[in-house]
C-alpha positions as CSV (number, residue, x, y, z in Angstrom):
1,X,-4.4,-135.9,-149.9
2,X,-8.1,-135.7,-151.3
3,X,-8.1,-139.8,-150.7
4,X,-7.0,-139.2,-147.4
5,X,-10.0,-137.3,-146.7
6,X,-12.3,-139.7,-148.4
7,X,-10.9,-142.5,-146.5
8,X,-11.4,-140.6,-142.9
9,X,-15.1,-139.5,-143.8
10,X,-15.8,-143.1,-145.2
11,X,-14.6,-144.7,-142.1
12,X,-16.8,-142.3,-139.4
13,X,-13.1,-140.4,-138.5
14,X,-14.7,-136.9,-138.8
15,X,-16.8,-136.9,-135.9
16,X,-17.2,-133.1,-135.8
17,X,-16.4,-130.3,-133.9
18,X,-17.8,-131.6,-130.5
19,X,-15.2,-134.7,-130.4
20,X,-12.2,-133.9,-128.0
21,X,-9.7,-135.9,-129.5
22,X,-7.4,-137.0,-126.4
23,X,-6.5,-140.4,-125.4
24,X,-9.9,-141.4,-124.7
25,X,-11.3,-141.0,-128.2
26,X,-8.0,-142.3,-129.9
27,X,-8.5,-145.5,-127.2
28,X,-11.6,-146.3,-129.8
29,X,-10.0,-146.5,-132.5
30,X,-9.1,-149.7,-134.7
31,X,-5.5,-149.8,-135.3
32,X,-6.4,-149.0,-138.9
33,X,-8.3,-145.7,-137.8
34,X,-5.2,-145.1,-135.9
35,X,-2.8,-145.4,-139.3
36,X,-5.0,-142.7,-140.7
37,X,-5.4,-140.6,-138.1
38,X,-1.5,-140.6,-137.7
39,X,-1.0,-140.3,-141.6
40,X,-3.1,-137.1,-141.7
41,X,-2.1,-135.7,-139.0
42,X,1.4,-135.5,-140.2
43,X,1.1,-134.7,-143.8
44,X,-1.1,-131.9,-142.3
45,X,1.7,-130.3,-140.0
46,X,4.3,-130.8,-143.1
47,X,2.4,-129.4,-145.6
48,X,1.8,-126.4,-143.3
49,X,5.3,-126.1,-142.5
50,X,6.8,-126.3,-145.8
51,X,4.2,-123.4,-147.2
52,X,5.6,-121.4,-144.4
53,X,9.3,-122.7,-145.4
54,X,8.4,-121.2,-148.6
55,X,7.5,-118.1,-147.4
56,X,9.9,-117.0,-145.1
57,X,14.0,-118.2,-144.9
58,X,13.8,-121.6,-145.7
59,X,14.1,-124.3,-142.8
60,X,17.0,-126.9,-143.0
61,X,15.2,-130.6,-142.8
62,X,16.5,-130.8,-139.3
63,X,14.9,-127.5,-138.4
64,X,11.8,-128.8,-140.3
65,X,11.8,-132.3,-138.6
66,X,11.9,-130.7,-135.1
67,X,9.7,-128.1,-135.6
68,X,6.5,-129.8,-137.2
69,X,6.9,-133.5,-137.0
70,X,7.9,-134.0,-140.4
71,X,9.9,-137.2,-141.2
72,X,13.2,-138.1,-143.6
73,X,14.7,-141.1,-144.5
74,X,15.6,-142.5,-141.5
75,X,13.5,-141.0,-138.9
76,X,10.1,-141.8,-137.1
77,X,8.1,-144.2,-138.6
78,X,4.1,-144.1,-138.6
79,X,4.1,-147.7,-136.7
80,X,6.3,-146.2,-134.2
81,X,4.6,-143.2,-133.4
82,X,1.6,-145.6,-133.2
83,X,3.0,-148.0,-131.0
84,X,4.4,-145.0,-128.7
85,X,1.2,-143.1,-128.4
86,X,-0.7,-146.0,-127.5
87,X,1.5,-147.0,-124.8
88,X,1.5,-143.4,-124.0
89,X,-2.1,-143.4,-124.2
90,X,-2.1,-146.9,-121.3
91,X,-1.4,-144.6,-118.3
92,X,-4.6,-143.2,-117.3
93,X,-3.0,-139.9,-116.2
94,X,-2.1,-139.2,-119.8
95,X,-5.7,-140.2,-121.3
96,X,-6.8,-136.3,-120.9
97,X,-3.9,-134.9,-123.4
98,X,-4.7,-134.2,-126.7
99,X,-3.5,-135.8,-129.3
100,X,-1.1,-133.4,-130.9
101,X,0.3,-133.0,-127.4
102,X,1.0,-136.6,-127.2
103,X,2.2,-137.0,-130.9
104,X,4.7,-134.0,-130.0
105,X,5.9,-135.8,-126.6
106,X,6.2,-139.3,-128.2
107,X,8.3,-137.9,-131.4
108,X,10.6,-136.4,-128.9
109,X,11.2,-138.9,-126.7
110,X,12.2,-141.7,-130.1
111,X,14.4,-138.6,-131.3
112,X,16.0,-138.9,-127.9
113,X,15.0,-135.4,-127.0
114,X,12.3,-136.6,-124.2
115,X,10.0,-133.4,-122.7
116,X,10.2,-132.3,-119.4
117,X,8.1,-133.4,-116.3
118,X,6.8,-129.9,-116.1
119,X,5.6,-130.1,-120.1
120,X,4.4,-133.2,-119.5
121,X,2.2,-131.9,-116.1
122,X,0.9,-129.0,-118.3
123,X,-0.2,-131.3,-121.2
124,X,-1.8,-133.0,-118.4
125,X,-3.1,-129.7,-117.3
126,X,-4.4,-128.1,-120.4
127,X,-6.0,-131.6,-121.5
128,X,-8.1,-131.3,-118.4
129,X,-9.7,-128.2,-119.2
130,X,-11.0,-129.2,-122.3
């Protein structure tokens, strides 16, 4: 994880607080930068999730997989979810939505448990007031 880090500072990922990071800011990105961001991202929400796990009643790896983004054998890959959000990203009505909203949208819809219209409209929504 501390190589992770290193590897985002190295490459200019941490841009600070000021950086909205929505479709616009992940459309600059090098597919590389992408990886990363992707890679981090998701250890991040696991490694949250399963000191949680720990804590309170345990969460079966389903529950754990639908909740936080975390993969098993078998499920999303990191190319997929990179190939999703940037198609994702190729409408220009979605280019406001943060990045965790899109990551969340696109995981559903490969598990085959796409979001809503409405979810989608208030991604679009809250994106826009940033």
């Amino acid at each position: 994880m501390k190589t992770l880090l290193a590897v985002l500072l190295l490459t200019g990922l941490a841009t600070g607080e000021d950086a909205i990071h929505n479709g616009n800011f992940w459309r600059t990105f090098s597919s590389e930068m992408k990886t990363a961001y992707i890679v981090g991202y998701s250890d991040g929400r696991c490694d949250d999730a399963l000191k949680v796990s720990a804590i309170e009643p345990p969460l079966s790896a389903q529950q754990l997989s639908h909740v936080t983004g975390c993969r098993g054998a078998g499920q999303v890959t990191y190319g997929q979810l990179l190939e999703a959000i940037d198609q994702f990203y190729q409408n220009p009505s979605n280019r406001l939505i943060l990045i965790p909203s899109a990551y969340d949208y696109v995981t559903a819809e490969i598990e085959g448990r796409p979001l809503s219209q409405k979810e989608l409209q208030t991604m679009r929504r809250v994106g826009a007031s940033k």
